[in-house]
C-alpha positions as CSV (number, residue, x, y, z in Angstrom):
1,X,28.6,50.4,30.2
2,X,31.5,52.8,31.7
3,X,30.5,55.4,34.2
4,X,30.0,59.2,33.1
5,X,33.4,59.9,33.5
6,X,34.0,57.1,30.7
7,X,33.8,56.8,27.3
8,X,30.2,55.4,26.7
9,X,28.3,57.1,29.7
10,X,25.9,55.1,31.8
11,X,22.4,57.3,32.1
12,X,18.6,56.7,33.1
13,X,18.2,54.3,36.2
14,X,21.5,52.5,35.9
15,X,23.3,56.0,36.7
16,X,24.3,57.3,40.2
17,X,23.3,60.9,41.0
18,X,27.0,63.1,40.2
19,X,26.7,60.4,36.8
20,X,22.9,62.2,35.8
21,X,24.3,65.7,37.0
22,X,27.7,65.1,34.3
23,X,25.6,64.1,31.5
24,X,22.9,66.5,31.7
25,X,25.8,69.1,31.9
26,X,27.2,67.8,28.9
27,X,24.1,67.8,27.0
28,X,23.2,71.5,28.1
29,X,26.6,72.3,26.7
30,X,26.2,70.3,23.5
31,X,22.8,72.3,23.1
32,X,24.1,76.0,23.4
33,X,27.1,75.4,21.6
34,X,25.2,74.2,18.2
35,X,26.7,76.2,15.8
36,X,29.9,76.3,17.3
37,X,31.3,72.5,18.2
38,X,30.2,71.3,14.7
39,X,33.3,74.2,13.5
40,X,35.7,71.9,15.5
41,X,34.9,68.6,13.1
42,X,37.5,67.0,11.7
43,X,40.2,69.2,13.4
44,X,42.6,68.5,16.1
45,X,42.0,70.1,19.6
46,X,44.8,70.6,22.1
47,X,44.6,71.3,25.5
48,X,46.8,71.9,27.8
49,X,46.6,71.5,31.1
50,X,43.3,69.2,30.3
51,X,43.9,67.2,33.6
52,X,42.3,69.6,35.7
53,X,39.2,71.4,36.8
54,X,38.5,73.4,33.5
55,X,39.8,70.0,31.7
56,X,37.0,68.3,33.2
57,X,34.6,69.4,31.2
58,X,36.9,70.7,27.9
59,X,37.3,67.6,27.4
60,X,34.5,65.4,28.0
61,X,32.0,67.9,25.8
62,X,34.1,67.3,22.8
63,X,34.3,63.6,23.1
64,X,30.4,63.7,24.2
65,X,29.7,65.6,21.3
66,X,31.3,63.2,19.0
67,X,29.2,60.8,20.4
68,X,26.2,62.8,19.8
69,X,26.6,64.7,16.5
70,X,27.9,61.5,14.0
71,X,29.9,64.5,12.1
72,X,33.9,63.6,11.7
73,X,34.7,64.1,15.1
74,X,37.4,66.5,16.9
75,X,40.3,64.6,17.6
76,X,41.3,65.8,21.5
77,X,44.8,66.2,23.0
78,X,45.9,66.4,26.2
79,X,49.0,67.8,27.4
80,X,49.4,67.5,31.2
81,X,52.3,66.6,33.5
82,X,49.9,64.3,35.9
83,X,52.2,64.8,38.4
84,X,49.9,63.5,41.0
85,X,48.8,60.3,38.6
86,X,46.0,60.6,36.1
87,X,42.5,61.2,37.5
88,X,40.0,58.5,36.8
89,X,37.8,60.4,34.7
90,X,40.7,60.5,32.5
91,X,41.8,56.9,32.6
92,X,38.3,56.0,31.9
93,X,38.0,57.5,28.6
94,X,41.5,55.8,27.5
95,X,40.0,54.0,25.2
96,X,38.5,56.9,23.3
97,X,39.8,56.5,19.7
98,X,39.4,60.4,19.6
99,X,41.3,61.0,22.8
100,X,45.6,61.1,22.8
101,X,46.7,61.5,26.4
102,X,50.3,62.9,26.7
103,X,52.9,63.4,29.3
104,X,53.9,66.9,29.0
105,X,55.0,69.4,31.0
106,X,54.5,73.2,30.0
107,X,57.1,74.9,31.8
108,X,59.4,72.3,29.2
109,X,60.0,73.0,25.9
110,X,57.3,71.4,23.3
111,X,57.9,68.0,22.2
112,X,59.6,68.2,18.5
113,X,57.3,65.5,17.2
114,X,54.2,67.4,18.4
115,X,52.1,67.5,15.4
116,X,49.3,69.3,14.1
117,X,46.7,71.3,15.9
118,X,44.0,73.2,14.7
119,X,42.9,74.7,17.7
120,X,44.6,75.4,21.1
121,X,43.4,75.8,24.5
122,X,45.8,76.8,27.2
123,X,44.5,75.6,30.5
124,X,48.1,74.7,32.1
125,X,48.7,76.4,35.1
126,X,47.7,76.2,39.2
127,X,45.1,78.5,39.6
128,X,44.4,77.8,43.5
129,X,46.2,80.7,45.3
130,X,47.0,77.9,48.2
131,X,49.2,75.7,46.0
132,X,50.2,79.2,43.4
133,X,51.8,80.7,46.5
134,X,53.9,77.6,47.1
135,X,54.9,77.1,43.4
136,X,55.6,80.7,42.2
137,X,58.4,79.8,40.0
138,X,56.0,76.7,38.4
139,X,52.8,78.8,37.9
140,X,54.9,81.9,35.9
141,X,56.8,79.2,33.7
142,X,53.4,77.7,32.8
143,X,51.7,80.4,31.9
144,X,54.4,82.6,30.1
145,X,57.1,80.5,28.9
146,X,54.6,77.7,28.0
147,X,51.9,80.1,26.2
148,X,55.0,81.7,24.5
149,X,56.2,78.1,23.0
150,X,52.3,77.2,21.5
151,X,52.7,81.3,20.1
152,X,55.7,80.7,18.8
153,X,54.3,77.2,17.3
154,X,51.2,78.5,15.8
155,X,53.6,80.9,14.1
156,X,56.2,78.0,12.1
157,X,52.4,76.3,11.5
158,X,51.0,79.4,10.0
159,X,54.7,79.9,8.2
160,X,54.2,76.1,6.8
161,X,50.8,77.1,5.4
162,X,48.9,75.0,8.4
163,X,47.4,78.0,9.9
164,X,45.8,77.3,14.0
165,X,42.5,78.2,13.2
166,X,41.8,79.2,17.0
167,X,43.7,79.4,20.5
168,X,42.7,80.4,23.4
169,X,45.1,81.7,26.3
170,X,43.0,81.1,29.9
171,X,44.3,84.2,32.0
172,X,41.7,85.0,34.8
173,X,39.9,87.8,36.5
174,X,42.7,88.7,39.0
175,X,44.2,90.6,36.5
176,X,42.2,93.1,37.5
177,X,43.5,92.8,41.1
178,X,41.3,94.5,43.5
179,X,39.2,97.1,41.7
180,X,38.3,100.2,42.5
181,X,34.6,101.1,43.7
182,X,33.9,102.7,40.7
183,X,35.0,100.1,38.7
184,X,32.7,97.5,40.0
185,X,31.2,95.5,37.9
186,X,34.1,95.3,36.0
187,X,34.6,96.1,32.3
188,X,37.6,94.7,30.5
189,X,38.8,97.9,29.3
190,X,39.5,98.2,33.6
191,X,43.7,98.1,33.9
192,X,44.0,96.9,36.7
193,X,45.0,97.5,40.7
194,X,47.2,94.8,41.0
195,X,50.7,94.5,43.2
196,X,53.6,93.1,41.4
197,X,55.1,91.7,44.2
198,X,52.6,90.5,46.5
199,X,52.1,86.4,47.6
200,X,49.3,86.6,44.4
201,X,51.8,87.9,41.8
202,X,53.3,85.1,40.3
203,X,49.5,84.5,39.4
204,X,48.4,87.7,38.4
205,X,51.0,89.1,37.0
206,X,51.9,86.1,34.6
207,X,48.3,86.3,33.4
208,X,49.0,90.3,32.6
209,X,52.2,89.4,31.1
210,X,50.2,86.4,28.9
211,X,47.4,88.6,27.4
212,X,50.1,91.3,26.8
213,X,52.2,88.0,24.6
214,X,48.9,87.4,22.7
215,X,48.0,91.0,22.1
216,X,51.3,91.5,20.7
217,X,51.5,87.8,18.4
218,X,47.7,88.7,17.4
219,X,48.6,92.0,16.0
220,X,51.9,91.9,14.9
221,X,52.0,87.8,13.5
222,X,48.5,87.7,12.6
223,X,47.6,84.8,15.5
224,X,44.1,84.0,16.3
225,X,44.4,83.9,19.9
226,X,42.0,85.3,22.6
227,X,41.8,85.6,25.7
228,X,39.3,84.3,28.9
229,X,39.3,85.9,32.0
230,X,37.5,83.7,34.1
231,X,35.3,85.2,37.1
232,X,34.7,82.3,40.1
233,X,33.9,79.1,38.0
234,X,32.8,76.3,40.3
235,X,31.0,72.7,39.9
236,X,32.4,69.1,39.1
237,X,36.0,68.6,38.3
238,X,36.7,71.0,40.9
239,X,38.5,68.6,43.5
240,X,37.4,68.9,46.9
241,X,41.0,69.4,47.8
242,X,41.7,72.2,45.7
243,X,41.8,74.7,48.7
244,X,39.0,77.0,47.1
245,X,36.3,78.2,49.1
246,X,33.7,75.8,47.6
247,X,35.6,72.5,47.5
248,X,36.9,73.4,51.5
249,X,32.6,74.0,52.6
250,X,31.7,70.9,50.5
251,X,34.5,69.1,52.7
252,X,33.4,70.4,55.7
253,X,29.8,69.5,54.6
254,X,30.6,66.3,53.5
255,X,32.4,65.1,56.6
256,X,29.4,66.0,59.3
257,X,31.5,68.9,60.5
258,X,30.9,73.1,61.0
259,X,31.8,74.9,58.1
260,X,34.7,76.8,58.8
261,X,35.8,80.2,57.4
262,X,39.1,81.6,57.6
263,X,37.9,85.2,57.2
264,X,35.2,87.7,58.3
265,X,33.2,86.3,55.5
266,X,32.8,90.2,53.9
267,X,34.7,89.9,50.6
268,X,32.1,89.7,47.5
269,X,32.0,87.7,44.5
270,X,30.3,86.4,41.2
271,X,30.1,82.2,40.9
272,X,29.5,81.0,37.3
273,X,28.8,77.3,37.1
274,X,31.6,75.5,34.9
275,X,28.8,74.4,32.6
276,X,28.2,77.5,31.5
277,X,31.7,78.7,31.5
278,X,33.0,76.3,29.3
279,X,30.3,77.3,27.0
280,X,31.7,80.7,27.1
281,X,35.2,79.0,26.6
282,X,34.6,77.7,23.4
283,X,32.2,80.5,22.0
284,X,35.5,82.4,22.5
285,X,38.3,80.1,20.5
286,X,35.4,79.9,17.9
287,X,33.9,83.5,17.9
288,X,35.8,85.9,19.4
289,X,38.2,88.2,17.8
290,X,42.3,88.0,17.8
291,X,44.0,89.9,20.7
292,X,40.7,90.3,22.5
293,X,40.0,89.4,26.1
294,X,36.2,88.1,27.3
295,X,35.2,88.2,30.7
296,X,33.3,84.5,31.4
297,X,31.4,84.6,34.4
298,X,27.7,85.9,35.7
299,X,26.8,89.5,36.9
300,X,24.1,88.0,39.5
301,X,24.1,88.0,42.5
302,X,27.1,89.2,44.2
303,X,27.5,87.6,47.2
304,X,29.5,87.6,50.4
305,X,31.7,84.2,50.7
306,X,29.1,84.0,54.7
307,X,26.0,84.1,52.3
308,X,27.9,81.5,50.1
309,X,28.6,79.5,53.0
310,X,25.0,79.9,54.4
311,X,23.6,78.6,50.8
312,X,25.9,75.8,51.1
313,X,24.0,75.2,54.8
314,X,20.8,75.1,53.3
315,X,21.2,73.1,50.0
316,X,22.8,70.3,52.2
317,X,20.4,70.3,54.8
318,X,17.9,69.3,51.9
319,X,20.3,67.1,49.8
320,X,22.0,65.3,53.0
321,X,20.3,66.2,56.3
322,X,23.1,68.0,57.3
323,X,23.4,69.5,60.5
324,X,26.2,72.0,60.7
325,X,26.6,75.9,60.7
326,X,29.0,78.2,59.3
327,X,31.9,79.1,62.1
328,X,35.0,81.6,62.2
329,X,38.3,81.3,62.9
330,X,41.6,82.8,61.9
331,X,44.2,81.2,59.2
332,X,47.0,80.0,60.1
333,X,48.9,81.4,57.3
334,X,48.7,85.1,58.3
335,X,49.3,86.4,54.8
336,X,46.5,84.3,53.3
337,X,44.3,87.0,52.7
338,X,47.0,89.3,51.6
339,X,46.1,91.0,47.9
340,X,42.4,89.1,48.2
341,X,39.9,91.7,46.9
342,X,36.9,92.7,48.6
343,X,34.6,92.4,45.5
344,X,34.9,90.8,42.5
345,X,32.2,91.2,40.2
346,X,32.2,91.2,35.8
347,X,30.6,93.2,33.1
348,X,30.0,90.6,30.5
349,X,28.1,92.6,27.8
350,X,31.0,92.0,25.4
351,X,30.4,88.1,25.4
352,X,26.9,88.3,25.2
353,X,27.1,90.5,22.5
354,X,29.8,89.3,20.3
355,X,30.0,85.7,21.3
356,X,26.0,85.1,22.1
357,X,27.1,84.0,25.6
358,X,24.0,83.6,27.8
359,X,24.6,81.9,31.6
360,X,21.9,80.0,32.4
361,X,22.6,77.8,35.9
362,X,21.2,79.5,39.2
363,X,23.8,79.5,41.6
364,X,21.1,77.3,43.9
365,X,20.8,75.0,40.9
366,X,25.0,75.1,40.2
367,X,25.6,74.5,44.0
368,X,23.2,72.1,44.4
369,X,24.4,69.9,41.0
370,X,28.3,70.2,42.9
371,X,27.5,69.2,46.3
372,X,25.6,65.8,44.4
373,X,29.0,65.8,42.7
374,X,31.0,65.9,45.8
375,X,29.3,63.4,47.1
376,X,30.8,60.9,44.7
377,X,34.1,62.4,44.9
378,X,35.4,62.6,48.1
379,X,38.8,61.8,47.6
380,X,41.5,62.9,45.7
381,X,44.9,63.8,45.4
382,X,46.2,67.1,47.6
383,X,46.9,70.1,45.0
């Protein structure tokens, strides 16, 4: 049988370690979203941007639960550019008959023979601020001009009577820029403190610009699309050379070396595991209401990124016998920390009340389950 990453997953004895961790994710998944994948039979999916680290695990839960349920099963597609060659998760579930992999970039126009979706996730974009910063121009076009193409589709579908039945727009927590005090935890009725021309703004600002396009197409052309604001997600499909502050300690880890920081280690955050992320992702395209935005993250515990790093220490002492500490030193890309906020922390009352949304991973458990992940996937491709 094919590895987890394929399409009929190996499990019990025969199955590594980051294989066990994948599947049990993908059953977790399966489990809390009960009443909501079996909406999703029969219908087509699309998602952009399904390559990547959200992707992951978009993906391989509907196919999984296709597997699982024997209901007519979702029929996935994936629109991504591969510009750096299609991952091997990916290739190994080519021979899904549910699965249609196509070459598509978002910042082009659609392809006219697209088809018919039912529902639309909108993943597409580069969401690491290392690789954002050097492709400004990229990350707006993907995440305005390309959401405003699927808006302007699901409006001809719903003109030609084949109404999209959900979409969901991924914009992400740095919309709210760097809040202030009294706005942490933070609601999503906060506006914002957010420069518009700052090394982050291509990112933030196109997110801001996106939720204002699906306000507007909710309310005015009747569109069911919602909106995720993502807080910190972390775990497999995350490559470990993404440039985020997990994947770089779990490459320091991994290769018998300090961890390094290139900050004072000060700044704050939430980290949701993308297990239970992506169960808030599709608890939104199903449940949540047109034109509203959900915060998808956990409120506990806010920690520094040198507690992080310290947790990091400890789990792979245990896991690996690893002997490192946590060091300092400066970046060398002085305006790397520039617009970084010092806390960043949600209020996710409106998911848990509307949607049923109920994070369950510890962050010991989540960064436990990615550093046995890591270990399996050491290399990849740069960006």
């Amino acid at each position: 049988m094919r590895s987890a990453a394929g399409v009929q997953p190996v499990v019990g004895a025969a199955a590594t370690p980051a294989q066990q961790v994948v599947m049990q994710d993908l059953d977790y998944m399966c489990d809390a979203l009960r009443d909501e994948l079996p909406r999703l039979s029969g219908r087509n999916l699309l998602i952009t941007g399904g390559a990547g680290f959200l992707g992951y695990y978009l993906v391989q839960l509907a196919l999984h639960w296709n597997r699982r349920s024997g209901e007519q099963p979702v029929r996935v597609t994936v629109f991504d550019n591969y510009v750096r060659g299609m991952p091997l998760w990916l290739e190994g579930l080519l021979g899904d008959p549910a699965l249609t992999l196509v070459r598509h970039d978002m910042t082009d126009t659609l392809p006219a023979d697209i088809g018919e979706f039912h529902y639309i996730l909108h993943a597409a974009s580069i969401a690491s601020p290392t690789y954002y910063r050097r492709h400004p121009i990229e990350t707006m076009d993907a995440n305005v001009n390309g959401l405003r193409e699927l808006l302007e589709y699901a409006r001809r579908q719903q003109q030609r009577g084949h109404a999209v039945e959900g979409f969901l727009f991924f914009s992400s927590s740095e919309i709210y820029g760097d809040p202030t005090p009294e706005n942490i935890p933070t609601p999503e009725t906060y506006r914002g403190h957010v420069s518009c021309t700052g090394p982050r703004a291509c990112y933030d600002e196109a997110k801001r610009f996106g939720e204002t396009l699906c306000v507007n197409f909710a309310k005015h052309e009747g569109i069911p699309v919602k909106v995720a604001r993502p807080f910190n997600n972390y775990g497999p499909g995350l490559k470990i050379t993404d440039r985020r502050v997990l994947p770089d300690f779990a490459r320091d880890v991994l290769a018998g070396r300090d961890i390094v920081m290139l900050s004072d280690g000060i700044p704050k955050r939430t980290f949701c595991y993308v297990a239970d992320a992506v169960i808030g992702y599709y608890k939104i395209v199903v449940r949540g209401g047109p034109g509203e935005a959900y915060n998808i993250g956990v409120e506990q515990p806010e920690i520094s990124i040198r507690e992080l790093a310290e947790m990091v220490v400890a789990e792979a002492r245990d896991l690996f016998g690893y002997r490192g500490r946590v060091v300092q030193q400066p970046a060398a890309d002085r305006s790397y920390l520039a617009d970084n906020p010092s806390r960043r922390c949600p209020v996710v009352a409106k998911a848990r009340t509307e949607l049923g949304y109920s994070p369950c991973v510890s962050l010991q458990k989540g960064l436990r389950r990615s550093l046995i992940w890591y270990a399996e996937h050491q290399q990849a491709h740069e960006g």
